[in-house]
C-alpha positions, 0 to 999 in steps of 0.5 A, a space after each residue: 325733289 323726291 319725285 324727280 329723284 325718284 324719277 332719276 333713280 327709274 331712268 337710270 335702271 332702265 339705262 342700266 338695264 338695256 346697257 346690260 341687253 345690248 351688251 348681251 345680245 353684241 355677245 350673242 350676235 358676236 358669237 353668232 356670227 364667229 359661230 357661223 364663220 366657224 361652221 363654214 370654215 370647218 365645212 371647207 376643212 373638211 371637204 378639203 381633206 377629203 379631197 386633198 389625198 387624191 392630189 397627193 404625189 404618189 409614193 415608192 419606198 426604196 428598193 430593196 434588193 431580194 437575194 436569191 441563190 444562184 442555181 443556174 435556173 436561168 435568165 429571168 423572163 417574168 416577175 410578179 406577185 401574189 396578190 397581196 405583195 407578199 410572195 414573189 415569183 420569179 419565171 426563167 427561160 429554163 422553165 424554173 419557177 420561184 417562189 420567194 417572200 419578198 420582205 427577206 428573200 427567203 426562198 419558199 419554193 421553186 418548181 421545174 416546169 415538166 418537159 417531154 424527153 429531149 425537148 428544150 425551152 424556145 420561148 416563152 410569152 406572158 397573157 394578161 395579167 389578170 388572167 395569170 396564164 403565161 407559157 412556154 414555147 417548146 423545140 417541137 412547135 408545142 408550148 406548154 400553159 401553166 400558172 402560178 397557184 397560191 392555196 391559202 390556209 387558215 390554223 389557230 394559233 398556239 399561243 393564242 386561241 383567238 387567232 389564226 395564222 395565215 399560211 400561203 402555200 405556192 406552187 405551179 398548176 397547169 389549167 389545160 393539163 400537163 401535157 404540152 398543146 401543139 401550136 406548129 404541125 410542123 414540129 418547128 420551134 416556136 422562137 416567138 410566142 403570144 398566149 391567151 388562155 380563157 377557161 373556155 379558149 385558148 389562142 396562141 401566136 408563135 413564130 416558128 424557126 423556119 420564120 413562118 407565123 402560125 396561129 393556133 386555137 383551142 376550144 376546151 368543151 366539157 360533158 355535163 354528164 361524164 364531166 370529161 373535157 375535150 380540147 378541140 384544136 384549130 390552126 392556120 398559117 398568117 401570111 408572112 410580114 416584112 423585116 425581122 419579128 421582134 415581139 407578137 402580142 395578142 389582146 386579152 380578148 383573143 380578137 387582135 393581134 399585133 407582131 411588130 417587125 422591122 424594127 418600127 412597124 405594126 400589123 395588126 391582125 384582125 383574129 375574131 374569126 380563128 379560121 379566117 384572120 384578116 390583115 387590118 393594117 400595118 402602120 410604122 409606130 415610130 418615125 425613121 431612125 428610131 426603132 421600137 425597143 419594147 412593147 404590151 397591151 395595156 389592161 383590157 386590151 384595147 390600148 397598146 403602148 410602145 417604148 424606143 430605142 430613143 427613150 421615147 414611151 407612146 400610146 396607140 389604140 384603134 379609132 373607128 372612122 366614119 366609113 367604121 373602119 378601125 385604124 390603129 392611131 397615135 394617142 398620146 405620148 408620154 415623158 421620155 426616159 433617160 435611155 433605151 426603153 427596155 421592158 414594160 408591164 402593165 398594171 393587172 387592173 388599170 391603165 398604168 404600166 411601168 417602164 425600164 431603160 438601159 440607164 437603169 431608170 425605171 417609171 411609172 405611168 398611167 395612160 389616161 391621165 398622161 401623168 409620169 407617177 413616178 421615177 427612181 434609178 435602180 443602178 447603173 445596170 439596164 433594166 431588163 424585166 419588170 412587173 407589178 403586183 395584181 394590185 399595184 402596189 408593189 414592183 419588182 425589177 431586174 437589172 442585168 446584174 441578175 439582182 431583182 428588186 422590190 418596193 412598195 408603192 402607195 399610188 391610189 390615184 394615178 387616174 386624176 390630173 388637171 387635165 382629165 378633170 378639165 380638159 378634154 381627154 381621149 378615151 379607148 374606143 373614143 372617136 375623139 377626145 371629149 369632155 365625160 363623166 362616166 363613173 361605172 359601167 356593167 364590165 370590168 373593161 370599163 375605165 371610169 371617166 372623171 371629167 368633171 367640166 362637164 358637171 360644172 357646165 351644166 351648173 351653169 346652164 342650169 343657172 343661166 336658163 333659170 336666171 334668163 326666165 326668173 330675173 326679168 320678171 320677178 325684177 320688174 314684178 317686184 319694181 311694179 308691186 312696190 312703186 306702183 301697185 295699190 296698197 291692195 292689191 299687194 298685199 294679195 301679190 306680195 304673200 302669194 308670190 312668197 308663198 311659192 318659196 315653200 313649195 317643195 323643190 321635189 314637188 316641182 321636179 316631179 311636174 316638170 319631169 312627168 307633166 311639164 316635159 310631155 306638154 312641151 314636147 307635143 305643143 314645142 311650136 306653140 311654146 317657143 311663139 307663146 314665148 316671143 309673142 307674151 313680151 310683144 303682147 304686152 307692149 302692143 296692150 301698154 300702148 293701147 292703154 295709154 290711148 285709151 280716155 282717162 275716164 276708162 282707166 279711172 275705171 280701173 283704178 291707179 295701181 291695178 293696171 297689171 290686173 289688165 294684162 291677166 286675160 292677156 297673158 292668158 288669151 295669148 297663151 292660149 292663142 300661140 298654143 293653137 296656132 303652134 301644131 298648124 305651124 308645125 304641120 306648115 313648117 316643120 312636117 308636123 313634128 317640130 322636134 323630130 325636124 330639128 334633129 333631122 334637118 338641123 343636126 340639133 339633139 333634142 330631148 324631152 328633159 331639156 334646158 328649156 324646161 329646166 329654165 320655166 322649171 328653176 325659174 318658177 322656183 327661183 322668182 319668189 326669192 328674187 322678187 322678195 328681196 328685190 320688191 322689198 328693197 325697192 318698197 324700202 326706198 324712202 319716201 321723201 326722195 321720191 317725193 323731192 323728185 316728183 315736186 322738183 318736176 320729175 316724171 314717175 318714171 324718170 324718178 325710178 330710173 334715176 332715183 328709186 333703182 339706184 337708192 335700190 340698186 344694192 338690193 336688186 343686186 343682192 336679189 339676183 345673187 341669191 337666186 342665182 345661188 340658189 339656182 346653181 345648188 339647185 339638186 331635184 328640178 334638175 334631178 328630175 327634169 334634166 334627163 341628167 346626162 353629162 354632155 357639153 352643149 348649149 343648146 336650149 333642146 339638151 339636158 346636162 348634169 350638175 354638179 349638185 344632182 351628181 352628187 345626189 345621185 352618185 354619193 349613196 353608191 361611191 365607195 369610202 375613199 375610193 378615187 370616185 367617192 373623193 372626187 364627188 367631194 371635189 364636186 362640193 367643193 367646186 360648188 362651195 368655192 363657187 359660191 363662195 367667190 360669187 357672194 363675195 364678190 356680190 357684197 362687194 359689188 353690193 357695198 360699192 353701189 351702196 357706197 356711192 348711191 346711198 347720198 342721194 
């Protein structure tokens, strides 16, 4: 009795014991997998809130009206900044210059530009903005070049030793001297004007009042020795256009004009060549009945944008033909404002502008993104100047009422809109609208181009090659080695395809790149036939098999069949390699890819899909196969057994027993390889050529999203559009997998479901 109580007493510890155990570890595994859901969820958060603030609408504070007395200075013909937004300054068409804080208003200087005796304002004309240069047209055909100037100084600050206060001092220089540049030999007053200045040239436009358009160059030189500069002037006359002359703008670049006149045409002047300027085209910008209100040259001179007397704001650049002849084509067209277009500015350094009308509306848009920022009303007022701050952070508007205001703007992102990320988009000097990812360049007149459909498309090229090469054999690999096989031979197989799984990602990236890429290149026939003639051989060698007398095959042994087709493969092989190059030599010229570029159109390049696809497939078989192998092993062995005593054929018990038991675990195979092959970063890194094109041909590169982000991430500046749309790229990649796993297990668990009574 003592012994079985005593007996009693032990079972009970040890139930009391592993009670415990289990209740720790459903504690552990809990907090596992909660810890997991966790580290997900925060990896999402975050990636989201890094991306989030470049889809957040842009941001103007009210207006605010700058009071500035009145002292007869004129109507107001240009307004702009400092570059910190601090001061503002205001330019009249008498030649009065303003400087003024632009929190209270406060006047902190104003300046007369310095005039001969006896001659007046006629005009006056405004360069890029980012060169500052702006000048006056002059009664006796000269015009007079100044900008404004903003010395900047530093003084400790009395109160307090480890500070310094900052003073800017504004004020008017003149970069060509004082003395006015004579644009019309003739004396004649300039009544219109377009300026460039350059450190090295100067390139002015003007139309005199005696209607005669001349254009006159100046090409400043200086003496390394005496460090005395010289100014060499060139002038022409420009054959006149039809109609009244309402506005002439020259490109920053000083190598396209455009005078628009009668109301609704362009003619653009082909001015390279200084002393021999050359009428491209003249194209009517606006359809009959509508008239051309205002017009500028957006920042880097290609685009030029024009707004109606019907409220109606366009984008018009030049696209080069096939002939290479440039012609001036409509672009896009932006949301219309309430009333007549009556100024426009552009932004000093991007590809927006801001527009006012005479209702009193003024808008903020940005050309490659087609995106209307942002709109407020001023007033009831016309507007009739406006103008940035150098870094767009802040307008300035004047209606007729002489009252100018000021507001700032938070607008970092304006390039991004759904349709620049996804669709595709026309960029200056484009042909054609294309999908691109383009995120810097050498100059400052390049436009960063966001695209990402083509990252996410080559993702999935990337994927679909790797799967077409790595399903069928590691899925049939592993039906093979885990039905039919000897118990032997795998587990010599099974460990040594698993094996490859460690092999380092980069290791193969840099064969395919440097080995496999060249070997393709030069033996491209052989490849291609090598991949049709391998499946066909295996058929043709299967059926040979089974004539063969059962005596020879016991010779082989059951479940070492496979072991047959290895000098197949490698005879074959072998085979289509030495019959690819006469191919070529029959076929194709004897270079294979220079013939598909040629004769078919097809791009072709060393670093290609094809290679990507033997490449991620290498690195992708081991973990389809494992997973599928050992759920097809797993399979139990009385199903099998049923089957086959119930008269069944092995194979007709894998089609309709073991595959559909294994289904769920074949399926789940295929979803993490194709996971890993769309987060794939050093094989499509390095073998790729990683260009960002749309293509499905298996003979081009593409970029992934994942090898972009390697690429670009260590050179994208904090929180710059760059830097958060490479997080955009992570979570486009995040929320993809994401949705594929999800859909995976419940595909898994339906097939489990339904095939897990059999």
């Amino acid at each position: 009795m003592e012994k079985i109580e005593s007996s009693i007493s032990k079972v009970g510890g040890y139930t009391g014991q592993r009670m415990s155990k289990d209740k720790l570890f459903k504690h552990v595994m809990t907090f596992g997998g909660l810890s997991v859901i966790i580290a997900i969820s925060l990896i999402f958060f975050y990636l989201a809130s890094v991306v989030v603030p470049i889809f957040t609408p842009a941001h103007m504070d009210d207006l605010q009206k700058v009071s500035l007395p009145k002292n007869g200075g004129g109507a107001t013909v240009h307004l702009t900044t400092e570059e910190q937004a601090e001061i503002g300054v205001r330019m009249t068409d008498r030649g009065s210059v303003s400087f003024f804080d632009l929190r209270d208003g406060r006047l902190m200087a104003e300046e007369k530009v310095s005039l001969p005796d006896g001659v007046e304002i006629r005009s006056f004309a405004a360069g890029d903005p980012a060169q500052q240069a702006v000048a006056y047209g002059l009664s006796d055909g000269r015009m007079l070049i100044l900008e404004q100037d903003f010395k900047v100084t530093f003084q400790q600050d009395s109160k307090d030793s480890e500070k310094d206060i900052r003073t800017i001092t504004p004020s008017i220089a003149y970069p060509v001297g004082s003395e006015p540049l004579q644009v019309d030999e003739a004396g004649k007053g300039l009544k219109r004007l377009a300026v460039q200045h350059s450190a090295e040239n100067t390139t002015a436009v003007a139309l005199t009042e005696d209607s005669r358009l001349v254009l006159a160059a100046f090409e400043s030189t200086s003496n390394m020795i005496t460090g005395e500069t010289t100014t060499e002037r060139f002038g022409i006359e420009l054959p006149p256009v039809p109609g009244e002359i309402s506005q002439i703008l020259l490109e920053v670049k000083q190598r396209d004009l455009y005078v628009v006149h009668g109301g609704r045409h362009v003619s653009h002047y082909d001015v390279m060549d200084k002393r021999n300027p050359r009428l491209v085209q003249t194209v009517a910008l606006v359809p009959q009945g509508e008239r051309i209100t205002a017009a500028t040259i957006l920042s880097g001179g290609f685009s030029l944008i024009v707004g109606t007397d019907k409220g109606n704001v366009a984008q018009w650049f030049q696209v080069r033909d096939d002939a290479n002849n440039h012609h001036l084509t409509p672009i896009r067209s932006f949301k219309p404002m309430t009333g007549q277009v009556t100024a426009i500015a552009p932004e000093h350094f991007r590809k927006g502008f801001l527009a006012g009308d005479d209702k009193g509306n003024v808008s903020i848009y940005y050309a490659t993104s087609n995106r209307l920022v942002l709109k407020r009303s001023t007033g009831s007022e016309p507007v009739r100047v406006v103008g940035f701050a150098p870094r767009a952070n802040a307008i300035l508007v004047e209606s007729a009422g002489d009252a100018i205001q000021a507001a700032r703007v938070d607008n970092e992102y304006p390039e991004i809109s759904f349709s620049a990320l996804w669709q595709k988009v026309w960029y200056e000097s484009y042909q054609e609208p294309e999908y691109n990812w383009q995120s810097s360049a050498a100059t400052s007149d390049f436009e960063p181009k966001f695209s990402v459909a083509p990252l996410t498309f080559g993702t999935l090229k990337a994927a679909f090659y790797a799967m077409l090469v790595a399903v069928p054999l590691a899925v049939l690999g592993a039906i093979f080695a885990a039905y039919f096989m000897s118990p032997k031979m795998r587990s010599v197989v099974k460990p040594s395809i698993e094996i490859m799984e460690a092999l380092p990602t980069v290791i193969l990236g840099f064969l395919a790149g440097l080995w496999l890429a060249p070997w393709v290149d030069n033996n491209l026939a052989g490849t291609l036939a090598a991949l049709f003639l391998l499946p066909f051989s295996f058929v043709i060698t299967s059926y040979l098999w089974s004539l063969l007398p059962n005596r020879l095959k016991a010779r082989v042994g059951s479940g070492w069949e496979a072991a047959v087709l290895v000098p197949v493969i490698i005879v074959v092989f072998g085979f289509a390699i030495q019959i690819g190059h006469p191919i070529e030599a029959t076929f194709f010229g004897g270079n294979m890819p220079h013939w598909l570029s040629n004769e078919l159109g097809w791009t072709y390049e060393q670093r290609n899909s094809l290679v990507v696809g033997i490449a991620m497939g290498f690195a992708v078989i081991p973990t389809i196969f494992s997973i599928a192998e050992d759920a097809v092993f797993s399979v139990p062995k009385h199903l099998t057994s049923g089957s086959l005593a119930l008269g069944a054929t092995p194979w007709q018990t894998l089609f309709n027993v073991v595959l559909l038991t294994a289904s769920p675990g074949i399926f789940s195979a295929i979803m993490v390889g194709m996971g890993r092959a769309v987060g794939e970063t050093m094989i499509v890194l390095m073998a790729t050529g990683n260009t960002a094109v749309m293509d499905l041909s298996i003979f081009t590169g593409f970029r992934t999203l994942s090898a972009n982000i390697g690429v670009e991430m260590p050179e994208a500046a904090v929180g710059t559009t760059h830097y958060r749309l490479l997080f955009f790229s992570a979570l486009v990649l995040f929320l993809f997998t994401f949705v594929v796993n999800t859909v995976a297990e419940l595909v898994r668990q339906r097939l489990r479901e339904k095939y897990s009574s059999l």
